[in-house]
N, CA, C and O atoms as CSV, one atom per row, in Angstrom:
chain,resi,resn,atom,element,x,y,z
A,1,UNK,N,N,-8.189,-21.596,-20.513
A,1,UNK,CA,C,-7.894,-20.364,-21.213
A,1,UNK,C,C,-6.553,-20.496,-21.915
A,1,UNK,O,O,-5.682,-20.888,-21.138
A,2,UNK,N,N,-6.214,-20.326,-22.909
A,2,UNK,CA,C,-5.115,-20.063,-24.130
A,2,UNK,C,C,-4.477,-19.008,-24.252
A,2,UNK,O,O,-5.159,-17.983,-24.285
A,3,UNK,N,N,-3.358,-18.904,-24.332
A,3,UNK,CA,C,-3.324,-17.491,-24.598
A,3,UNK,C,C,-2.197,-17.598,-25.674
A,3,UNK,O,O,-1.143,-18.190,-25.441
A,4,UNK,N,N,-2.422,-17.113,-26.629
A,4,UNK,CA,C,-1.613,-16.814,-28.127
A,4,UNK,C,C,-0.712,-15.814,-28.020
A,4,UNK,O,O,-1.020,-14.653,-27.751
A,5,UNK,N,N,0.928,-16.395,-28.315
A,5,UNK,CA,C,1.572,-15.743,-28.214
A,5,UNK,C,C,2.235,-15.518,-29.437
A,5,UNK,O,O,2.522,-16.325,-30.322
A,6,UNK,N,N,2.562,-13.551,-29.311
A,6,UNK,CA,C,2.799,-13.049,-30.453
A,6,UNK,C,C,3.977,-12.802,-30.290
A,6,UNK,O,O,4.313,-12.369,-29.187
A,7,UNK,N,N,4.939,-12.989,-31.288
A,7,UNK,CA,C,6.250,-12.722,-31.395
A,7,UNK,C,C,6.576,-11.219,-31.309
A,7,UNK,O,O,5.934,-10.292,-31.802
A,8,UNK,N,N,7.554,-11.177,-30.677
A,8,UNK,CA,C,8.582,-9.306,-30.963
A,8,UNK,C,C,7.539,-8.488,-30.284
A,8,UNK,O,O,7.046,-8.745,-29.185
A,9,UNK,N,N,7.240,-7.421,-31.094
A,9,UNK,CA,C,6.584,-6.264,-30.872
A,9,UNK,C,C,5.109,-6.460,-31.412
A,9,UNK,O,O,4.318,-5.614,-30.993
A,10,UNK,N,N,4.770,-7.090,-31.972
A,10,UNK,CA,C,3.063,-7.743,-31.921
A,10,UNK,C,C,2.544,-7.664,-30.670
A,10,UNK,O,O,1.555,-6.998,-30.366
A,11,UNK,N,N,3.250,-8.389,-29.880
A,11,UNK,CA,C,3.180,-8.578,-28.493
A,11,UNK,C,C,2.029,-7.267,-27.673
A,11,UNK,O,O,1.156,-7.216,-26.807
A,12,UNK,N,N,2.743,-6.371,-28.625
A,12,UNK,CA,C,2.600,-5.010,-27.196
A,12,UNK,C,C,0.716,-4.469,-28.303
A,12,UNK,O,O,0.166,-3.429,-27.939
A,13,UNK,N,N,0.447,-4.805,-28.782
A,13,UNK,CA,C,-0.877,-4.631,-29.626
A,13,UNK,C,C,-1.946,-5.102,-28.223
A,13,UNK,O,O,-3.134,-5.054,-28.543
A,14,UNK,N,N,-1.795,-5.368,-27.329
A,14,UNK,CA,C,-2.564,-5.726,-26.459
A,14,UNK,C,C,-2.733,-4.541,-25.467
A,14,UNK,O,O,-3.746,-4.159,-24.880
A,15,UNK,N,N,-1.515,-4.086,-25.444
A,15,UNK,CA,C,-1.093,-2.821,-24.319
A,15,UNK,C,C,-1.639,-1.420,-25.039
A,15,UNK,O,O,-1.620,-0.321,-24.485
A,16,UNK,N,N,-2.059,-1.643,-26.191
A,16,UNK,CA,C,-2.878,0.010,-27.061
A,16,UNK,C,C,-4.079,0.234,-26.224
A,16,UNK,O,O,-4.952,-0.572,-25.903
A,17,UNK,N,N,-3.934,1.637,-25.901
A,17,UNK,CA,C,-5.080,2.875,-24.729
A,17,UNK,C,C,-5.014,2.263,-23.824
A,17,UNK,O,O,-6.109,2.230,-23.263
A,18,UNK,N,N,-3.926,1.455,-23.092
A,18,UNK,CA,C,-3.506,1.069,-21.140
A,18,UNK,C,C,-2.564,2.137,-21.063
A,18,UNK,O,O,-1.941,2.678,-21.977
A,19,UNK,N,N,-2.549,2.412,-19.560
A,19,UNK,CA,C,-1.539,3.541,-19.018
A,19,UNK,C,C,-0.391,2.850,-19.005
A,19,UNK,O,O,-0.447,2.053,-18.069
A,20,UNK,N,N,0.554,2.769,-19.546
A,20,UNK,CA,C,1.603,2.289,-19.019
A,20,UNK,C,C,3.006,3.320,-18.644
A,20,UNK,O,O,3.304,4.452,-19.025
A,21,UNK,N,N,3.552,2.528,-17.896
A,21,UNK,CA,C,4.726,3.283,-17.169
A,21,UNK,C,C,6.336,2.469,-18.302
A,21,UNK,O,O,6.237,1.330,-18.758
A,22,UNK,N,N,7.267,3.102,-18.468
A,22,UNK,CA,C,8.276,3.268,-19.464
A,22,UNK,C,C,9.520,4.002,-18.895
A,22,UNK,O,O,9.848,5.174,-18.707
A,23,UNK,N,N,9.945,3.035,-18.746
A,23,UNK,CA,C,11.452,3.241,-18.534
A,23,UNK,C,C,12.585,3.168,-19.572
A,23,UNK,O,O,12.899,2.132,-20.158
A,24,UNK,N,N,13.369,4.785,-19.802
A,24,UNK,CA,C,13.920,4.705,-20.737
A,24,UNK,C,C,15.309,4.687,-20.862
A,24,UNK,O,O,15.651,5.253,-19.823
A,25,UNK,N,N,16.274,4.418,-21.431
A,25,UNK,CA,C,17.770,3.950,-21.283
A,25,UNK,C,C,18.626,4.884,-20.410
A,25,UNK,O,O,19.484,4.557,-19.589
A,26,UNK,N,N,18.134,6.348,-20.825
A,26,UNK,CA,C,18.542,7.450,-19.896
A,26,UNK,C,C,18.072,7.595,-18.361
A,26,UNK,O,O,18.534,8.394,-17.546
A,27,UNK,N,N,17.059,6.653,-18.145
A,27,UNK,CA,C,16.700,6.736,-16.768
A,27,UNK,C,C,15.123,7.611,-16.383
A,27,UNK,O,O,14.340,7.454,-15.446
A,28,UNK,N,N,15.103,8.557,-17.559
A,28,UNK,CA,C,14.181,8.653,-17.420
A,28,UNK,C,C,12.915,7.736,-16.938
A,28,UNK,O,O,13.315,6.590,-16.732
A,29,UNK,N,N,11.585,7.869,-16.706
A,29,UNK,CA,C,10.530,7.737,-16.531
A,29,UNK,C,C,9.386,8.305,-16.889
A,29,UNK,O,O,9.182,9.459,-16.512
A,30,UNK,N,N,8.266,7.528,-17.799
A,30,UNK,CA,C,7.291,8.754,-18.100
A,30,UNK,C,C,6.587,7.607,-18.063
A,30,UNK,O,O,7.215,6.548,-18.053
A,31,UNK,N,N,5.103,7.599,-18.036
A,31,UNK,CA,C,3.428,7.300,-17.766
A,31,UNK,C,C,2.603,7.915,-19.159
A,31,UNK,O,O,2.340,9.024,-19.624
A,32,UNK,N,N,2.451,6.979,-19.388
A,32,UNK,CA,C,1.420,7.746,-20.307
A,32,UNK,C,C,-0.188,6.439,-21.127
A,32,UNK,O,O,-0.449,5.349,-20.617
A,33,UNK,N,N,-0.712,6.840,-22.001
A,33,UNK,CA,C,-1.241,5.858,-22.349
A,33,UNK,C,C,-0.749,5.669,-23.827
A,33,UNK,O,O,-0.690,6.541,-24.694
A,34,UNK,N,N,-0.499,4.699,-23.903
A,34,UNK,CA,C,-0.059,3.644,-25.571
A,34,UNK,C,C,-1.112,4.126,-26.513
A,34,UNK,O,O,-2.287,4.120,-26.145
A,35,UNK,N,N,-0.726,4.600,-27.871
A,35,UNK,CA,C,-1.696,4.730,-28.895
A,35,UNK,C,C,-1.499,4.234,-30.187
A,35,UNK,O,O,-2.198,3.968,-31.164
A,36,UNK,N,N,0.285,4.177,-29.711
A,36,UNK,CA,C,0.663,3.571,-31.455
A,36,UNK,C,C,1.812,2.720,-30.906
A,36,UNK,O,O,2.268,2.727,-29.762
A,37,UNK,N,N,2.198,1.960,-32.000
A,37,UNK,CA,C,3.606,0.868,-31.708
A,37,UNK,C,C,4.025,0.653,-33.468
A,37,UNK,O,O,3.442,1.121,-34.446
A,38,UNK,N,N,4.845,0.060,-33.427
A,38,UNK,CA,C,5.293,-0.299,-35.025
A,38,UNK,C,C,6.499,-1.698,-34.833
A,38,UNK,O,O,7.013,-2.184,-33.825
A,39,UNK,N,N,6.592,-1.931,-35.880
A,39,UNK,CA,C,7.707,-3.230,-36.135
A,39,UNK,C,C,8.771,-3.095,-35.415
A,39,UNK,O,O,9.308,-4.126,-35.010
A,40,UNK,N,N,9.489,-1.473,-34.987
A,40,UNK,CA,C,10.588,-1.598,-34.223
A,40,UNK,C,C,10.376,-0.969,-32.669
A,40,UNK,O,O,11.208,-0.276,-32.083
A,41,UNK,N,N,9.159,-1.349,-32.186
A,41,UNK,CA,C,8.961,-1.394,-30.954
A,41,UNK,C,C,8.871,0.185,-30.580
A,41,UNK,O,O,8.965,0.418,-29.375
A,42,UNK,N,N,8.698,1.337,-31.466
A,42,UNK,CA,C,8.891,2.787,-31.220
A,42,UNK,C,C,7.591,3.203,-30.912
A,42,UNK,O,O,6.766,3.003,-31.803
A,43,UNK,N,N,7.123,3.823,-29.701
A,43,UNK,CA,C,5.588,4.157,-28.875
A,43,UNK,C,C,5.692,5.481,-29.293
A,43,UNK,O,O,6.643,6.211,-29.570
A,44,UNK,N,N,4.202,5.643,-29.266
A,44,UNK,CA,C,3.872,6.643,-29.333
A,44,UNK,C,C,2.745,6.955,-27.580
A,44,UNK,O,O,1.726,6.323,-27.300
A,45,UNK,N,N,3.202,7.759,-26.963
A,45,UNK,CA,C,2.749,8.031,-25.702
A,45,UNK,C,C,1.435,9.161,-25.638
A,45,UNK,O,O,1.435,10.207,-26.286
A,46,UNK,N,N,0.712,8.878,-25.044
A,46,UNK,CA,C,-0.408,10.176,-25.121
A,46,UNK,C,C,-0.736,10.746,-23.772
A,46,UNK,O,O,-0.793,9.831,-22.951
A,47,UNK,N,N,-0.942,11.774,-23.310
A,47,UNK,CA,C,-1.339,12.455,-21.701
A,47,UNK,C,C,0.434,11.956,-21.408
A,47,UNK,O,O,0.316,10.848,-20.885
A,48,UNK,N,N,1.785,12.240,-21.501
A,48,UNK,CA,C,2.234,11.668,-20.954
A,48,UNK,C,C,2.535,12.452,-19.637
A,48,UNK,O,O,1.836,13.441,-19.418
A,49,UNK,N,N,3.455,12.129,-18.780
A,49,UNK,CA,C,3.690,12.577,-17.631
A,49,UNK,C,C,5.437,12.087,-17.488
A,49,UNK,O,O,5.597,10.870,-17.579
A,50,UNK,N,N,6.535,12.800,-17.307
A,50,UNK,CA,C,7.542,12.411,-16.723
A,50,UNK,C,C,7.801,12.338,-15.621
A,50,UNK,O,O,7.468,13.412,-15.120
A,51,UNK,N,N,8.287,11.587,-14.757
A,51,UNK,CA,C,7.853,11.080,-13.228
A,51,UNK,C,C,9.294,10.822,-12.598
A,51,UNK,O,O,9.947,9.808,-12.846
A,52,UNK,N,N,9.695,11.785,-11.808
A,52,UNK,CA,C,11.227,11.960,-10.732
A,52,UNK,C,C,11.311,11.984,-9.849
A,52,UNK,O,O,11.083,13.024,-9.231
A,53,UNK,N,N,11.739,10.708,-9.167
A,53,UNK,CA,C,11.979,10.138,-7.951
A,53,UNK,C,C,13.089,10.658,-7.176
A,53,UNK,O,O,14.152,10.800,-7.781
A,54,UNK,N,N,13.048,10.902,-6.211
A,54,UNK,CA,C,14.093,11.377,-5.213
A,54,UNK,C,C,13.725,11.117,-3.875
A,54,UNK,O,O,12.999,11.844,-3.197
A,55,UNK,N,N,14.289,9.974,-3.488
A,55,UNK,CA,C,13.911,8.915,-2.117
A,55,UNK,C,C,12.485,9.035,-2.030
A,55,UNK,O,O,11.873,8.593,-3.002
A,56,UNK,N,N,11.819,9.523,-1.105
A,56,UNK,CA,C,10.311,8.456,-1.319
A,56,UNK,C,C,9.330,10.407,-1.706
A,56,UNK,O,O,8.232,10.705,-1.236
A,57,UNK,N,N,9.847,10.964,-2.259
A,57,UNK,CA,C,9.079,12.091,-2.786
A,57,UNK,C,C,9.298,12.322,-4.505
A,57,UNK,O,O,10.405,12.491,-5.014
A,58,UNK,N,N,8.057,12.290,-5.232
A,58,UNK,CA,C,7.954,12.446,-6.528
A,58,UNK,C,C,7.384,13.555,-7.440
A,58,UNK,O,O,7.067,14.411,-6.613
A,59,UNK,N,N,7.133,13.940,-8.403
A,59,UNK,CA,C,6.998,14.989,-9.217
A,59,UNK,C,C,6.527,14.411,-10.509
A,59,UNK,O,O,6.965,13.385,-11.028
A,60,UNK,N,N,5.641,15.142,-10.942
A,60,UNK,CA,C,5.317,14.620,-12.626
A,60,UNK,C,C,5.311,16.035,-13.237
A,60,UNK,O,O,4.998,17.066,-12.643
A,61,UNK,N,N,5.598,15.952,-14.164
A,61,UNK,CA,C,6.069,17.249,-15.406
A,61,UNK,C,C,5.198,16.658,-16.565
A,61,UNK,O,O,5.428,15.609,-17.167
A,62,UNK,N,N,3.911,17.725,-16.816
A,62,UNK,CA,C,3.443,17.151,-17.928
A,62,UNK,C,C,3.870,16.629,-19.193
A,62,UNK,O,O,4.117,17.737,-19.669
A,63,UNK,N,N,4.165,15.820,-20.146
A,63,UNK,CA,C,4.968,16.279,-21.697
A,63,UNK,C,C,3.876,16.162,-23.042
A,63,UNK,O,O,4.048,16.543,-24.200
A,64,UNK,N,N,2.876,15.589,-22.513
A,64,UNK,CA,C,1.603,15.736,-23.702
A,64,UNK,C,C,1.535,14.131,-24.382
A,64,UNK,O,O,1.251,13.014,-23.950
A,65,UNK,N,N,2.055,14.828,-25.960
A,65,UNK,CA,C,2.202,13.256,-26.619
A,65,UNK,C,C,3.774,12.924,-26.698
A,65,UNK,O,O,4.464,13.931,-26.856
A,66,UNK,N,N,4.534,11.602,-26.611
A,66,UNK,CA,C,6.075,11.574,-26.383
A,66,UNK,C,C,5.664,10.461,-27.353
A,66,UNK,O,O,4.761,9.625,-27.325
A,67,UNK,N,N,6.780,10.783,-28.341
A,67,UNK,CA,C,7.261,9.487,-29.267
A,67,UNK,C,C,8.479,9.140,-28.359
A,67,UNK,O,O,9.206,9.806,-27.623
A,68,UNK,N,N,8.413,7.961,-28.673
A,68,UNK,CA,C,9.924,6.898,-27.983
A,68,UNK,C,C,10.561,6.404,-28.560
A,68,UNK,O,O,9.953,5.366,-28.826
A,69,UNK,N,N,11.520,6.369,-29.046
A,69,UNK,CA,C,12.359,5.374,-30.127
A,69,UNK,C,C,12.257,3.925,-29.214
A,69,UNK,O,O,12.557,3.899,-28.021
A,70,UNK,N,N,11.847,2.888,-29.873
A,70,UNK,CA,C,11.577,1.685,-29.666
A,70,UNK,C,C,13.526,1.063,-28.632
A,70,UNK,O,O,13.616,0.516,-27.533
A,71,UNK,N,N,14.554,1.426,-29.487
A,71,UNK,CA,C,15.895,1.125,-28.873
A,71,UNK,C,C,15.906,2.070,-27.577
A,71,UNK,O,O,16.726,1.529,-26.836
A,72,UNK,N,N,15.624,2.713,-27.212
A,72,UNK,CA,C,16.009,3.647,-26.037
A,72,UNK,C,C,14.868,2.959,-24.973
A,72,UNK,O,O,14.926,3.465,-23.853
A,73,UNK,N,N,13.957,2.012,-25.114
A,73,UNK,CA,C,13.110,1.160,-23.746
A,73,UNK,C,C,13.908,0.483,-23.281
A,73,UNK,O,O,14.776,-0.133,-23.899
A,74,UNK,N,N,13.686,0.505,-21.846
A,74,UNK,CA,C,14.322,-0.589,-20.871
A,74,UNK,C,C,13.630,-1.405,-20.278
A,74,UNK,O,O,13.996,-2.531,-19.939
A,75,UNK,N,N,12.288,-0.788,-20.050
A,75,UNK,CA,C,11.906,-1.010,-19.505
A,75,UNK,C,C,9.649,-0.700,-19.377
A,75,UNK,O,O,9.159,0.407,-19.154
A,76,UNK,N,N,8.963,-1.761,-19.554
A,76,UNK,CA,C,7.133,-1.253,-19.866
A,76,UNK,C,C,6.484,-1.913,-19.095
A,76,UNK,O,O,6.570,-3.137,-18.995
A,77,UNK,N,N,6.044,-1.481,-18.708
A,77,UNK,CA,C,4.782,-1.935,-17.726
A,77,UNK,C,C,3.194,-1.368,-17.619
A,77,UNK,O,O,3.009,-0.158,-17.747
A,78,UNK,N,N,2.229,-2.136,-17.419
A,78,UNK,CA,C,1.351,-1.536,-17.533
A,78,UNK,C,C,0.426,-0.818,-16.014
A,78,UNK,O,O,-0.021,-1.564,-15.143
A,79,UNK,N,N,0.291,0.639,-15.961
A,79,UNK,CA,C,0.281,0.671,-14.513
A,79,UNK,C,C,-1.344,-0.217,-14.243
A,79,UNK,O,O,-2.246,-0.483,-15.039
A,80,UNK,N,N,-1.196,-0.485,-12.818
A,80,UNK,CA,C,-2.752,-0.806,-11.873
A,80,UNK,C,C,-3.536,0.316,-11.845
A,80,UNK,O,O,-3.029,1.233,-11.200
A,81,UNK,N,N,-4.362,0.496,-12.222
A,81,UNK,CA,C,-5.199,1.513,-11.707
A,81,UNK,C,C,-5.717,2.044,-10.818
A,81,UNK,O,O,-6.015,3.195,-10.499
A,82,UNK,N,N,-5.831,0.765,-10.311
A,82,UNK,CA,C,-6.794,0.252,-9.125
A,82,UNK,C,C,-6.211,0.781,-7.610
A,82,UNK,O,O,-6.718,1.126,-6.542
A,83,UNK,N,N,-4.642,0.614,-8.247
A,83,UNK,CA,C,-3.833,0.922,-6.870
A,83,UNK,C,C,-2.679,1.887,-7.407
A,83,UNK,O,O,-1.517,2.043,-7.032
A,84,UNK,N,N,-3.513,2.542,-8.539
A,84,UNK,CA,C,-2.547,3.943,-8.769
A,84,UNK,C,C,-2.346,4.868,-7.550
A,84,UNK,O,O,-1.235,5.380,-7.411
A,85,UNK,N,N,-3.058,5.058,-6.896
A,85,UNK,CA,C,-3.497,6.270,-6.286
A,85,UNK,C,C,-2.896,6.037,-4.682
A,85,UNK,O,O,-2.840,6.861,-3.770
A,86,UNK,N,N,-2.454,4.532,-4.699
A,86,UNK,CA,C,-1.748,3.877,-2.952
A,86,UNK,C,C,-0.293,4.145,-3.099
A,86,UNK,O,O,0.203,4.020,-1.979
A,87,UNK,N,N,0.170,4.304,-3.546
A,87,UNK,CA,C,1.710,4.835,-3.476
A,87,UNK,C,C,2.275,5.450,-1.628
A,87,UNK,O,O,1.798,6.300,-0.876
A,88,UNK,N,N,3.339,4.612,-1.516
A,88,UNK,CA,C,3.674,4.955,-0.283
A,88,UNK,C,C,4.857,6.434,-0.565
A,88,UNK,O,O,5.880,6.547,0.112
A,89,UNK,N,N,4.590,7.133,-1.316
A,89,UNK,CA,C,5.273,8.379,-1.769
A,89,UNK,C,C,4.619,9.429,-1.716
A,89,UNK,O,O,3.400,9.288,-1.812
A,90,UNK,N,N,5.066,10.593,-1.576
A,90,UNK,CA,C,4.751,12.295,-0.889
A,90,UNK,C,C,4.867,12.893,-2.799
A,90,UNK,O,O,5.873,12.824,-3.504
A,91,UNK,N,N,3.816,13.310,-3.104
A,91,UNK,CA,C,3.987,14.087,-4.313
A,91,UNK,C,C,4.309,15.452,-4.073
A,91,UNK,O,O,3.512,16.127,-3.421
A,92,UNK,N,N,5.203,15.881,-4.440
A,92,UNK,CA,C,5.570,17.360,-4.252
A,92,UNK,C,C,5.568,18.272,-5.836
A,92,UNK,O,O,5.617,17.506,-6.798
A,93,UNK,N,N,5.533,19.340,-6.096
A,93,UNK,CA,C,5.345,20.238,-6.959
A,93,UNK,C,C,6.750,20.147,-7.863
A,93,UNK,O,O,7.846,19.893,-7.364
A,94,UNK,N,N,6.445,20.482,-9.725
A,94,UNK,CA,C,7.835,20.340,-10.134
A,94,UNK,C,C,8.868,20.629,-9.454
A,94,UNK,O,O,9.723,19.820,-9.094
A,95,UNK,N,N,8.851,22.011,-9.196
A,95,UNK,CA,C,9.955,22.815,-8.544
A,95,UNK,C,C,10.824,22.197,-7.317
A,95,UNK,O,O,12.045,22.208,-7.160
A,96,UNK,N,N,9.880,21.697,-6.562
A,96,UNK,CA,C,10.859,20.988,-5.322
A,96,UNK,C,C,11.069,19.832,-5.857
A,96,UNK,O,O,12.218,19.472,-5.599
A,97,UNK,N,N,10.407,18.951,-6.587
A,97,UNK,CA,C,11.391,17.949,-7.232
A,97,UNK,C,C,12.740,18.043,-8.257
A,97,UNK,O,O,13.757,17.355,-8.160
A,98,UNK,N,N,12.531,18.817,-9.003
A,98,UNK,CA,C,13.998,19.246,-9.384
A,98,UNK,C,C,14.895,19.728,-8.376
A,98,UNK,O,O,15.868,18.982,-8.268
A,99,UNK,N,N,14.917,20.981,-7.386
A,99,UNK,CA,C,15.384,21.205,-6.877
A,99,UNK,C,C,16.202,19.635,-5.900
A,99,UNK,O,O,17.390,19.408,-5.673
A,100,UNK,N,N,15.215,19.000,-5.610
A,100,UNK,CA,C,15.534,17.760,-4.888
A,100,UNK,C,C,16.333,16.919,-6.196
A,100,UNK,O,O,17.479,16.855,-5.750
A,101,UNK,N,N,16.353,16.468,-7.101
A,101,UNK,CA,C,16.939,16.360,-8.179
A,101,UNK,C,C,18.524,16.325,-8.323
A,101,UNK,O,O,19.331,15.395,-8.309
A,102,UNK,N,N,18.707,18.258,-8.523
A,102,UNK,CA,C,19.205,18.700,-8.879
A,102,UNK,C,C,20.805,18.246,-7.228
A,102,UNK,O,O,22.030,18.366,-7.271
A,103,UNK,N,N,20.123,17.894,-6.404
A,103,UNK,CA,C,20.475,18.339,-5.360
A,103,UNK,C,C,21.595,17.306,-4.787
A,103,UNK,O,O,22.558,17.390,-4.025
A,104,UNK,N,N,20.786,15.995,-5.771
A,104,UNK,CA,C,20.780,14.637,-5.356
A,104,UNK,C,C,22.314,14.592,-5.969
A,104,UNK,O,O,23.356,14.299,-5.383
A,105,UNK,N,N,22.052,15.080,-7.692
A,105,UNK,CA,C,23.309,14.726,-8.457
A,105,UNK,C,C,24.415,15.513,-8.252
A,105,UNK,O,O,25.447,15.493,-8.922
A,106,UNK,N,N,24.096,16.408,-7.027
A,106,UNK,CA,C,25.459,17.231,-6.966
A,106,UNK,C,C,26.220,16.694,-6.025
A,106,UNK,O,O,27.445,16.807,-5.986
A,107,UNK,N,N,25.210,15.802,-4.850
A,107,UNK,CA,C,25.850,15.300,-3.773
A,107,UNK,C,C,26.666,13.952,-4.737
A,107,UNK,O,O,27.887,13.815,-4.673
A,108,UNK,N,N,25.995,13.250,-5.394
A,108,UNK,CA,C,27.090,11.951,-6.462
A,108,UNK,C,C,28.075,11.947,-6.667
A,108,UNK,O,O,29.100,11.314,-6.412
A,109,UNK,N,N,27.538,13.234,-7.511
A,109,UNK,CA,C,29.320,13.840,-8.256
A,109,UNK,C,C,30.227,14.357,-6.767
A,109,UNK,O,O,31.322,13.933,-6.400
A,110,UNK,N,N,29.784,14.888,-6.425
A,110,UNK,CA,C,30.807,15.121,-5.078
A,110,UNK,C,C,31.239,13.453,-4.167
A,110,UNK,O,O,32.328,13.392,-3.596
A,111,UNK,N,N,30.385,12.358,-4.140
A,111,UNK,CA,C,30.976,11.667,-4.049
A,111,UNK,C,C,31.721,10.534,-4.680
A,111,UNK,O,O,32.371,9.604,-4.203
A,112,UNK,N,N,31.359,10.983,-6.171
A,112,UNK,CA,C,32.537,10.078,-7.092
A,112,UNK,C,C,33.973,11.271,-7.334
A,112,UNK,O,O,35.022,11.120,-7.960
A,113,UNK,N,N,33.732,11.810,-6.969
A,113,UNK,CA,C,35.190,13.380,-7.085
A,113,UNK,C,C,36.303,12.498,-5.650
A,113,UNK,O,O,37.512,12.271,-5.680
A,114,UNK,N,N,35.066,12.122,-4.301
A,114,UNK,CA,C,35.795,11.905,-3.025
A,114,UNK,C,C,36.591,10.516,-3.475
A,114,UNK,O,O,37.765,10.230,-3.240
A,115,UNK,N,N,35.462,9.640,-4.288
A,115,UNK,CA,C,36.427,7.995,-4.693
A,115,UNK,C,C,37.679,8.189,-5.675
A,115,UNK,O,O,38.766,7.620,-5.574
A,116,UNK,N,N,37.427,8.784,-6.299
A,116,UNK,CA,C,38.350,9.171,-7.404
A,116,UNK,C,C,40.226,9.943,-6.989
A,116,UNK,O,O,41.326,9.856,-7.536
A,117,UNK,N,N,39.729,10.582,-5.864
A,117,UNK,CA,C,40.713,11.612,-5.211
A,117,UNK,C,C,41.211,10.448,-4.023
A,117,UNK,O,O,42.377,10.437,-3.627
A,118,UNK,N,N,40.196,9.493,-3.521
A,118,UNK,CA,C,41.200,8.422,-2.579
A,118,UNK,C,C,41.691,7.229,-3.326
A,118,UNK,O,O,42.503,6.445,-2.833
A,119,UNK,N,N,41.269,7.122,-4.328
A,119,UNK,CA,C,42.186,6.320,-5.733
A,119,UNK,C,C,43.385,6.604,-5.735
A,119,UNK,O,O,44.213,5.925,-5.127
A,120,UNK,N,N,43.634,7.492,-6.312
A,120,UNK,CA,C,44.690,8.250,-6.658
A,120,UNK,C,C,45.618,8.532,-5.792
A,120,UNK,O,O,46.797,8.421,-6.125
A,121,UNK,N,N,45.315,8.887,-4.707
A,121,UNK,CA,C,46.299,9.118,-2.960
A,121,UNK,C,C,46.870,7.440,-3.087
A,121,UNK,O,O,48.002,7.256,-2.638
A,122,UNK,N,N,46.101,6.163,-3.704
A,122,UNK,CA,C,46.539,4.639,-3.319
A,122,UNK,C,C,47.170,4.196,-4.486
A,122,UNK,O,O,47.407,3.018,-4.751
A,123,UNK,N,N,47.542,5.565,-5.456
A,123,UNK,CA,C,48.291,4.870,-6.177
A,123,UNK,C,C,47.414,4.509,-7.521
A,123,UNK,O,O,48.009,4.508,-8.599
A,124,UNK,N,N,46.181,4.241,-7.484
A,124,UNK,CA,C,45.367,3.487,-9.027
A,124,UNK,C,C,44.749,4.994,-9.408
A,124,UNK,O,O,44.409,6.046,-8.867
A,125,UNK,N,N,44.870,4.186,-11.071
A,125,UNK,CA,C,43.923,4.980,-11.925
A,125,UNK,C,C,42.829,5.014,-11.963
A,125,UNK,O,O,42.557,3.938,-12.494
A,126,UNK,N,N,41.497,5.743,-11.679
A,126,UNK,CA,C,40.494,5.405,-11.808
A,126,UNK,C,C,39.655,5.158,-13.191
A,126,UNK,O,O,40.012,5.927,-14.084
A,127,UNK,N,N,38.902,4.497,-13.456
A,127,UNK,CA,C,37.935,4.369,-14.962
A,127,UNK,C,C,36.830,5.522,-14.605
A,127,UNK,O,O,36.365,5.622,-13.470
A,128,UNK,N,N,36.431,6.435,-15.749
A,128,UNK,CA,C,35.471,6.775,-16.262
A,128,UNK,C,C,34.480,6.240,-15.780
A,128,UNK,O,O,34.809,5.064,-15.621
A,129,UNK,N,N,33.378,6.385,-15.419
A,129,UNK,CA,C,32.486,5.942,-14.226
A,129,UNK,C,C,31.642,5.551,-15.566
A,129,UNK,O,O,31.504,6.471,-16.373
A,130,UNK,N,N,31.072,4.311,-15.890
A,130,UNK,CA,C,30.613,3.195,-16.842
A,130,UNK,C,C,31.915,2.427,-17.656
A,130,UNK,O,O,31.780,1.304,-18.143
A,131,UNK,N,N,32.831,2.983,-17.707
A,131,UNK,CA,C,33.609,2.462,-18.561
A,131,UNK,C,C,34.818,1.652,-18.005
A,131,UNK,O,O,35.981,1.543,-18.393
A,132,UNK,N,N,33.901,0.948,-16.614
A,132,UNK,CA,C,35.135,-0.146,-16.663
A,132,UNK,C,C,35.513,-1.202,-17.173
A,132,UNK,O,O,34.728,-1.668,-17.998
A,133,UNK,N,N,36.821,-2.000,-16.914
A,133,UNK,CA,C,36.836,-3.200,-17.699
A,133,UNK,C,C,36.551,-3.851,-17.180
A,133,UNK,O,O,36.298,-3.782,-15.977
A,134,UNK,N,N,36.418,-5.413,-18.388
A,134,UNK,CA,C,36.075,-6.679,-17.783
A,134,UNK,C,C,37.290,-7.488,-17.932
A,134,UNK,O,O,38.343,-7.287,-18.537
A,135,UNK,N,N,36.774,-8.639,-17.081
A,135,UNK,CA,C,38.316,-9.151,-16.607
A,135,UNK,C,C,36.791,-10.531,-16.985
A,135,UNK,O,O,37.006,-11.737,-16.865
């Protein structure tokens, strides 16, 4: 068996009407099925679903059809089908997943406030949380 390989975004002409899962620069997550692609890698998503993880309990939020700007992927995969449905995860309703969410990023920020505040007691400046340097 051969398999012909297509340069760039040709590539993904194979992945048109598969479910795939899409990870996007913001972190997001959405599922959907592939219907369109173009030269700069920008999807067009159909049935999609946005999908929020918070330790082993998840949530999907319908979004319909999602265009993607091709630069904002991190990340494509095409889901299993087969073993869509085995997930070692508790699906819970939007609401308690945001809430769980919402809940997660308050505890963060409260503990980058705690690193930041024992920085500072030692004397250093802290960086902007992405914006450190390289050495």
């Amino acid at each position: 068996m051969t398999m012909n390989y297509m340069p760039g975004t040709a590539s993904l002409i194979e992945e048109i009407d598969k479910k795939l899962l899409v990870v996007l620069r913001d972190g997001r997550t959405l599922i959907g099925y592939l219907r369109s692609i173009d030269q700069f890698a920008n999807l067009v998503l159909h049935k999609t679903i946005e999908r929020i993880h918070v330790g082993k309990q998840y949530g999907d939020i319908p979004r319909g059809i999602f265009v993607v700007r091709g630069e904002n992927v991190v990340l494509l995969g095409e889901i299993d089908l087969d073993n869509e449905n085995k997930l070692p995860l508790q699906q819970v309703s939007i609401d308690e997943i945001l809430e769980a969410q919402r809940t997660e990023q308050l505890a963060k920020q409260e503990e980058e406030k705690a690193k930041v505040k024992a920085m500072r007691e030692r004397g250093l400046q802290p960086q902007p949380s992405g914006m450190q340097e390289e050495f």
